[in-house]
N, C-alpha and C positions, 0 to 999 in steps of 0.2 A: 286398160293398164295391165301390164305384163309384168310380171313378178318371178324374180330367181328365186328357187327356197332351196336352201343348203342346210346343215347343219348352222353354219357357222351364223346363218344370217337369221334361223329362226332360236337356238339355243346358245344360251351363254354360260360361260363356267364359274366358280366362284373364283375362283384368279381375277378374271376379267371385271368383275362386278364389283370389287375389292379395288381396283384400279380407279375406279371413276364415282366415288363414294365421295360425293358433295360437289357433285358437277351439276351446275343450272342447268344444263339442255338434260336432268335424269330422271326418269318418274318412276320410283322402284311402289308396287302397289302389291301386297301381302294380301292373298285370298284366302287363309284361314280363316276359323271360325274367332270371333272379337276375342274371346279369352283366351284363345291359343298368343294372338295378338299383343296383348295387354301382360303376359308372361314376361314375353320379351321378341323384339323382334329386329330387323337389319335399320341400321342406323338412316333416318329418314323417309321410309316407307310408311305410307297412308295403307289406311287400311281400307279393303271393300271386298267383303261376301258374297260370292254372286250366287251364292247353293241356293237361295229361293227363287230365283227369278228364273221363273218358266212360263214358255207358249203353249197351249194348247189349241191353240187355231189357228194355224197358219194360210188363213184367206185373208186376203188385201188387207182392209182395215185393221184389223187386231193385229199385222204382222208390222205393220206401219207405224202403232202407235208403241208395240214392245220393243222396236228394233231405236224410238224415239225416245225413250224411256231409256233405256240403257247409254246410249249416247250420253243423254243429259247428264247423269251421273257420274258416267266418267269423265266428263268436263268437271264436275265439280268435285275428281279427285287431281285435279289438276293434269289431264292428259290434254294436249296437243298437238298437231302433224310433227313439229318443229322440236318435241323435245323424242329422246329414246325411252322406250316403258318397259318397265319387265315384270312382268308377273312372277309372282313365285306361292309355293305353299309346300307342307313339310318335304316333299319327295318332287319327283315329273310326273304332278298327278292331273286329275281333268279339273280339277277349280282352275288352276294357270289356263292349261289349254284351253279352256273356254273363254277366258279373257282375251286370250291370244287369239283367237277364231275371231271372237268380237270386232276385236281391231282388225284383222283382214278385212272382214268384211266392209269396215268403216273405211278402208283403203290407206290404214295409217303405213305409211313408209318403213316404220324403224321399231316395231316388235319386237321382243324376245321374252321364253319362260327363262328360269334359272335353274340350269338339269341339274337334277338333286335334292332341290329344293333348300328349304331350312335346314334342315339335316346334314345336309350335303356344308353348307355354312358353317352351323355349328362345330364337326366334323374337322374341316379344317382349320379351326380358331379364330373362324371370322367375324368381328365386332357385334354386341347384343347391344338392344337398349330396352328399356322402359320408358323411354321419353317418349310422348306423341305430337310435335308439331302439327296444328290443325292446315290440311290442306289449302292451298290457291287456288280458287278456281281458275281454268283456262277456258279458251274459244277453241273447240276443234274440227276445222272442217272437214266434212269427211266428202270421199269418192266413192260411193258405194260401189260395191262387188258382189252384184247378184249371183255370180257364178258361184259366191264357194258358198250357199245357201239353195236346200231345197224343202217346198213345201209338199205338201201329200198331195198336190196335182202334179207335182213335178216326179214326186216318186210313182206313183201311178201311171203317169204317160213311158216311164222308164223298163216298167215289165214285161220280162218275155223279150228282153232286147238282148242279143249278143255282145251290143259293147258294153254295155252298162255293168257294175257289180254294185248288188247292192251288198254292205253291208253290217253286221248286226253284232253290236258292241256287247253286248250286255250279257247275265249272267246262265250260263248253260242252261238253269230252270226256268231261265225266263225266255228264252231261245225256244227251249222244247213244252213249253206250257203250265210246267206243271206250278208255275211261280205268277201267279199271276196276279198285275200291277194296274190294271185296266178292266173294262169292264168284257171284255175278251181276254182270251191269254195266245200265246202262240209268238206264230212269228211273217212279218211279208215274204209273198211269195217269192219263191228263188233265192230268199238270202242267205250270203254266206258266214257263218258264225265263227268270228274269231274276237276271242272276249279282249275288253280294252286293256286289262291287266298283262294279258300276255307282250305288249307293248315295254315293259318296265322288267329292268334287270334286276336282281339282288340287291343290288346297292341302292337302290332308290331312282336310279337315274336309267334315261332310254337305253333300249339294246341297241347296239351296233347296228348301223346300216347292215351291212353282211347279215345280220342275223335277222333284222327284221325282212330285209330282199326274200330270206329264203322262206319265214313263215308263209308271207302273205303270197307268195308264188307258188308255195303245194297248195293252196287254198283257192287256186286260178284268180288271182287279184293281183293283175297285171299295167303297167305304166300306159298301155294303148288306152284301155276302158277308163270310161269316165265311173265313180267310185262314189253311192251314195253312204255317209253311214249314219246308225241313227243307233237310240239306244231306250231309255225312257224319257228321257229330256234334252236331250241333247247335249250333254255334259260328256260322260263317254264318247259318245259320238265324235265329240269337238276334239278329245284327246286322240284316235285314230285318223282322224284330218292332220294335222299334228303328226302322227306315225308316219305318213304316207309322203304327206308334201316335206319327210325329213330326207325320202327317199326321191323326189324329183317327181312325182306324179303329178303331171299340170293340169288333170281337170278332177278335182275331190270337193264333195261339199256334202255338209252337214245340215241331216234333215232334222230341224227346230224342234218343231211338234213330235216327235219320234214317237215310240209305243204309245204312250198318254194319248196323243189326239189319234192315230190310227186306232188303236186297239177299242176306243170307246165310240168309233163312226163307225155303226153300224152296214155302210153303206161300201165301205173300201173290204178287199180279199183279205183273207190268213191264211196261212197254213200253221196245222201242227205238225211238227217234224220230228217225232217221236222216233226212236231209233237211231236217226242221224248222227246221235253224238255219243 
């Protein structure tokens, strides 16, 4: 399955979102944290958290049964091929983008975050509530898209390759070692470090294509190479897949397991890349 990503087709504006507010094909789904939620939130959106749910082993089974797990769930906030979904949380931050990647992967057709987020909503005096209609469950069959997932055999067989870039979302201290979140610190070999935050403008919402083209291209993170990124769970990670496929990069995927299952497998490379930065 072959897939355009444009801006337009993977983010939506609040104009837009505002237009189609109480439409049955809509599944508007709030990734804040519940109390952020329960404050108040876009009229009809379910709420689902996804900031706990993490892989740390991304071998067959365990990848099979989290990737089943999560599915399941979001059928029972009521996602299906058939309807449009959009994630959202306070800005264009990696809660959405990770719901967003989810659904790639599940090969839903009609994704989108909401650039800005809540903020961005509020901002322009777009409707709050307090009401929470409890979810429908739907049926959603998915297509899976291995390609825009990789696991730590796949990033592994990737090193030392020319087209390949790996790269590394996370925080400059935890890039160069000194922050470490695993039971190693450091970082995979080769990668190139460009934190997920520098993705996000001022205002809460993505930078311009133009401006993200020029970041990730002084950084030799170019539209030929296929483009791993990973970060400690793949929540960042999921937000630079996200950055990348906004700019037309057709082969990007996000390593699951990211630092957490690398950095505590004894068995896979590091580097500490002290100075680097």
């Amino acid at each position: 399955m072959k897939t355009e990503y444009t801006r337009e087709k993977l983010l939506t504006t609040v104009a837009e979102l505002q237009n189609k507010l109480g439409s049955s094909n809509l599944c508007i789904i709030d990734v804040r944290p519940a109390e952020d939620y329960a404050k108040g939130h876009i009229p009809g959106a379910t709420h689902f958290d996804l900031f706990g749910l993490s892989l740390i082993d991304t071998s067959d089974a365990p990848l099979k049964a989290f990737m089943f797990m999560i599915h399941h769930v979001l059928e029972l906030r009521g996602v299906s091929e058939s309807k449009e979904v959009i994630f959202y949380e306070d800005n264009s931050g990696m809660r959405a983008a990770r719901g967003l990647w989810f659904l790639e992967y599940y090969g839903h057709p009609n994704v989108k975050m909401l650039d800005g987020g809540f903020s961005a909503w509020k901002a322009a005096g777009g409707p709050v509530t307090n009401e929470a209609a409890p979810p429908k469950a739907a049926t959603f069959k998915i297509d899976e898209r291995r390609e825009v997932l990789a696991t730590a055999d796949d990033v592994l067989q990737s090193l030392n390759k020319n087209e390949t870039a790996i790269l590394d979302t996370r925080s400059v201290g935890e890039y160069l070692g000194t922050h470490v979140r695993a039971a190693r610190g450091g970082a995979i070999p080769g990668a190139i470090h460009i934190e997920w935050t520098d993705n996000i403008a001022p205002d809460g919402k993505f930078k311009s294509n133009d401006a993200l083209k020029a970041m990730y291209e002084q950084a030799g993170i170019t539209p030929e190479k296929e483009v791993l990124s990973y970060c400690q769970g793949g929540y960042r990670a999921a937000h630079s897949y996200v950055a990348l496929r906004l700019l037309g990069f057709p082969r990007v995927r996000n390593y699951i397991g990211s630092w957490k299952e690398w950095g505590d497998r004894a068995d896979l490379p590091i580097e500490t890349p002290q100075g680097k930065k």
